[in-house]
N, C-alpha and C positions, 0 to 999 in steps of 0.2 A: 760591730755592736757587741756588748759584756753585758754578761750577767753577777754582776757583782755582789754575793754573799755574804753578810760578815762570818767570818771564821771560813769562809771556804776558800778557793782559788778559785779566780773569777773564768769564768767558763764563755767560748766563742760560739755566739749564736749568729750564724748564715743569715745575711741582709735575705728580706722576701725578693721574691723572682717578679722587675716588674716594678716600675717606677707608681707612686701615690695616685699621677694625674691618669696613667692609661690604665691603671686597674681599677679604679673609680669611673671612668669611662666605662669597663666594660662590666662594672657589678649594674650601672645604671642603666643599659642596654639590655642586661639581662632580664633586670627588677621588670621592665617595660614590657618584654616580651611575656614576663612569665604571668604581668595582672592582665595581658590580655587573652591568653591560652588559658589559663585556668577558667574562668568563668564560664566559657565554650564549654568546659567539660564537664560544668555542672548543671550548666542548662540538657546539655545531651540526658543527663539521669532523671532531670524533670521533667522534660519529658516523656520520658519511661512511665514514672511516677503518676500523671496526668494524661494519658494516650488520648482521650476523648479534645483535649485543647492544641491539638499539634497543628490542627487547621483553622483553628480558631483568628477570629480578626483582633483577637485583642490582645493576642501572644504578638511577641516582640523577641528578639535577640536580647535587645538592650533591655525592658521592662520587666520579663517575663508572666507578661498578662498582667494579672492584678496577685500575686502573690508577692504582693510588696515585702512583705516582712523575711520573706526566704530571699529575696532579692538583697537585702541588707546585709543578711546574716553569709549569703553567698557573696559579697563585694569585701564583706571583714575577714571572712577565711582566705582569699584570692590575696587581699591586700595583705595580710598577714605573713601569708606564704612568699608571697614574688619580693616585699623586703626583708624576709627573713634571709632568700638568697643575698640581697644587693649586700647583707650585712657581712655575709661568708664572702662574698666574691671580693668585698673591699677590704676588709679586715683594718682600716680604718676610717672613721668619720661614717662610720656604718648610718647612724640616726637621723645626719645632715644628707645623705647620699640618697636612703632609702626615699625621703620626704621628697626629694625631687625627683624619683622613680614614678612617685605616685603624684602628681600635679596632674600629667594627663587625666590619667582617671579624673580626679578633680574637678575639674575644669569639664570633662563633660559631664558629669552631673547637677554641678552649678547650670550650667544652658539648657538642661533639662529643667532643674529647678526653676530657672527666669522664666523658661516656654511656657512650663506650666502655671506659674502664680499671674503673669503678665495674659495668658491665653491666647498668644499670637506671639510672632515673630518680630523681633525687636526692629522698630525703621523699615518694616519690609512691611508688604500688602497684604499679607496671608492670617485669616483669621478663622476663628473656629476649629481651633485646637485642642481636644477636649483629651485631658491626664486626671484621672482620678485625684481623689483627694489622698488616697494611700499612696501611692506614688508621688507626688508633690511632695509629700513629708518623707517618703523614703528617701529622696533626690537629695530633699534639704539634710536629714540625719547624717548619707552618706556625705555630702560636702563639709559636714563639720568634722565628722568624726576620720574619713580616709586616712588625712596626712598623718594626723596625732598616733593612728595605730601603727603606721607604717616606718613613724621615727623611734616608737617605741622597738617592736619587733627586729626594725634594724640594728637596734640596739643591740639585742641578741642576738642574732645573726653574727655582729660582730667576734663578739666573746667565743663564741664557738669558731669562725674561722681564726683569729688568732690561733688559737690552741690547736688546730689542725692542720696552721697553714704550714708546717716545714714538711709536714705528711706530702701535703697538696704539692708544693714546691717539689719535692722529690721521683713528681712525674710528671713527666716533660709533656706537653702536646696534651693537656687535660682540663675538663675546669671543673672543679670539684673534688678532683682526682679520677674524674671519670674519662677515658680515652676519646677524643674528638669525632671514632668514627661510629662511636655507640650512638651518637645525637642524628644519628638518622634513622633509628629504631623507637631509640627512647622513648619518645615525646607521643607516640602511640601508645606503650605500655602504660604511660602515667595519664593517657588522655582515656583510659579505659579505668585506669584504677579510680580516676576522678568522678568518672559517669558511674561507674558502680558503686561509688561511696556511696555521693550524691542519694542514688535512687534506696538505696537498703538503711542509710540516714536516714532519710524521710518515713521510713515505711517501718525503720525502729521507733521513731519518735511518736508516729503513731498508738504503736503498742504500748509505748512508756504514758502518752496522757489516757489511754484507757484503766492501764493499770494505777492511776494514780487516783479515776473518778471512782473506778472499784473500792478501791484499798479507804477510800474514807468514809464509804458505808460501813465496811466491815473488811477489813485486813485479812483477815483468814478463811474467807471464803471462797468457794470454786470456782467465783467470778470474779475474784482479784488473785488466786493463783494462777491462773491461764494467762492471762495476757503478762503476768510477769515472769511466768516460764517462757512466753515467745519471743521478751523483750531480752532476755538473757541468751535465748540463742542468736536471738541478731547480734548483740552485743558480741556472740562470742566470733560471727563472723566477719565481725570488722577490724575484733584485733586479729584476727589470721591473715586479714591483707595486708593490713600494716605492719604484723610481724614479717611477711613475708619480701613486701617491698623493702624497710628496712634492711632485713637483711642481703637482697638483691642488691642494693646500695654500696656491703659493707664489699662485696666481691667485687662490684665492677672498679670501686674507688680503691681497691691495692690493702686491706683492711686484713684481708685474707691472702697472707704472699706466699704460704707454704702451698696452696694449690697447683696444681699444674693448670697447662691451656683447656684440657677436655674436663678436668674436673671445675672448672671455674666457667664454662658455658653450659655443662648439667647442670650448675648451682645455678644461674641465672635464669634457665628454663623451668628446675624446681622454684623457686625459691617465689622469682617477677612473675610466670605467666598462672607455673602451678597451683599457687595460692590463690590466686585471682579464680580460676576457673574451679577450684574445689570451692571456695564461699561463694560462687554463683549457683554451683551444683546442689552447696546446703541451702542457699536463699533460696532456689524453686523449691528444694522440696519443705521449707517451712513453708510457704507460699501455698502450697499444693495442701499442705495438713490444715490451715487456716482457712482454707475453700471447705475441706471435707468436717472442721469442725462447725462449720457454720450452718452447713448443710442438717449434719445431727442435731443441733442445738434448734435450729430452727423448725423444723418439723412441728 
């Protein structure tokens, strides 16, 4: 394959590593596994979030209780993410790939949606099924919405592995560029980065609609500076994890080749676990001063 210029001399660009049909097999394998592992991990932080509902009967894996609206907004960042992969892993037909990554999901959401609006099991004997009316609408928003985001974002997905895919290609035994036997570590670091988003997201968002019922009495008062100084330090501890995984990313995938072996597993240990456990160490003790303001305030 040529890259042909006008005025330049056409330049040989290396066929991808890796026939259309098995690497679209295996972005859609991926996409698959990844919209099922992510949502785990942010149910893991809502629970944090919500400790009092962990035994609750009306918590669910698949529902999570009646927090429909975070249920939604957790299935769009999930779907987002697992075809943003399918998009890198295929690097073409990213938007058509991604969309059938996501049918599963799909499809249980729909049989959720039927269970609920129907209120029993379709041809079968079982009745008295009772799904909130937020749920039933969540079921139904995600069944419209899944595929459309998922063709989109693979979209993207695509354009970015194109553009990295000779990187990727240039290391054997990887997907990503990431070395085969790191994926037995991995999937824990990022299942921890996911639950602590999860839960310090929730717990900034918090602080952002206080400070926004503040800020429209009166904007400059010490009842809408407080919660927009705590929204700003959670804010600042969420890009510390994502700077830090980011960059934990940019080491394992070969981004960083002038490293040696020891200084590129101190990077990985600074960079994936350290950042993580420093914005866990800042979120208690925001956490902690937010106990102790309430306590003064309250008196």
């Amino acid at each position: 394959m040529e890259n042909a210029v006008p005025g330049l001399a056409p330049v040989r660009i290396p066929p991808w590593r890796y026939g259309p049909l098995l690497r679209g097999l295996g972005a859609v394998i991926c996409g698959v596994i990844a919209g099922h592992l992510i949502p785990n991990s942010l149910q893991v932080g809502l629970l944090y979030a919500f400790p009092s509902e962990r035994d609750s009967e009306t918590w669910s894996m698949l529902l999570w209780g009646e927090h429909w609206a975070l249920r939604v907004i957790g299935s769009w960042a999930a779907t987002f993410g697992a075809a943003f992969v399918v998009g890198m892993v295929a690097r073409q037909r990213g938007s058509g790939l991604a969309a059938v990554a996501a049918v599963p999901g799909s499809l249980c959401w729909l049989s959720l949606a039927v269970v609920g609006w129907y209120g029993r099991l379709p041809f079968l004997d079982f009745s008295d099924i009772h799904i909130s009316i937020g749920n039933k609408l969540a079921a139904s928003v995600l069944v419209l919405t899944i595929i459309p985001i998922a063709a989109y974002s693979g979209a993207a997905g695509q354009d970015l592995g194109q553009e990295l895919g000779s990187h990727f290609d240039s290391r054997r035994w990887t997907l990503l560029g990431v070395r085969w036997f790191n994926y037995f570590w991995l999937p824990f670091l990022i299942h921890i980065a996911l639950a602590q988003a999860a839960w310090s997201g929730l717990y900034t968002a918090e602080w952002l609609k206080t400070w926004w019922k503040t800020a429209l009495s009166n904007l400059f008062s010490l009842w809408s500076i407080i919660p927009f100084t705590f929204t700003l330090m959670m804010w600042g501890t969420l890009a510390l994890m994502g700077i830090g995984m980011f960059k934990c990313y940019r080491v394992l995938a070969g981004f960083e080749p002038q490293m040696s072996s020891g200084r590129r597993v101190g990077a990985v240990v600074k960079y994936g676990f350290g950042s993580l456990i420093l914005a866990a160490i800042l979120q208690y003790g925001i956490n902690l001063l937010h106990v102790g303001l309430a306590k003064v305030f309250g008196r």
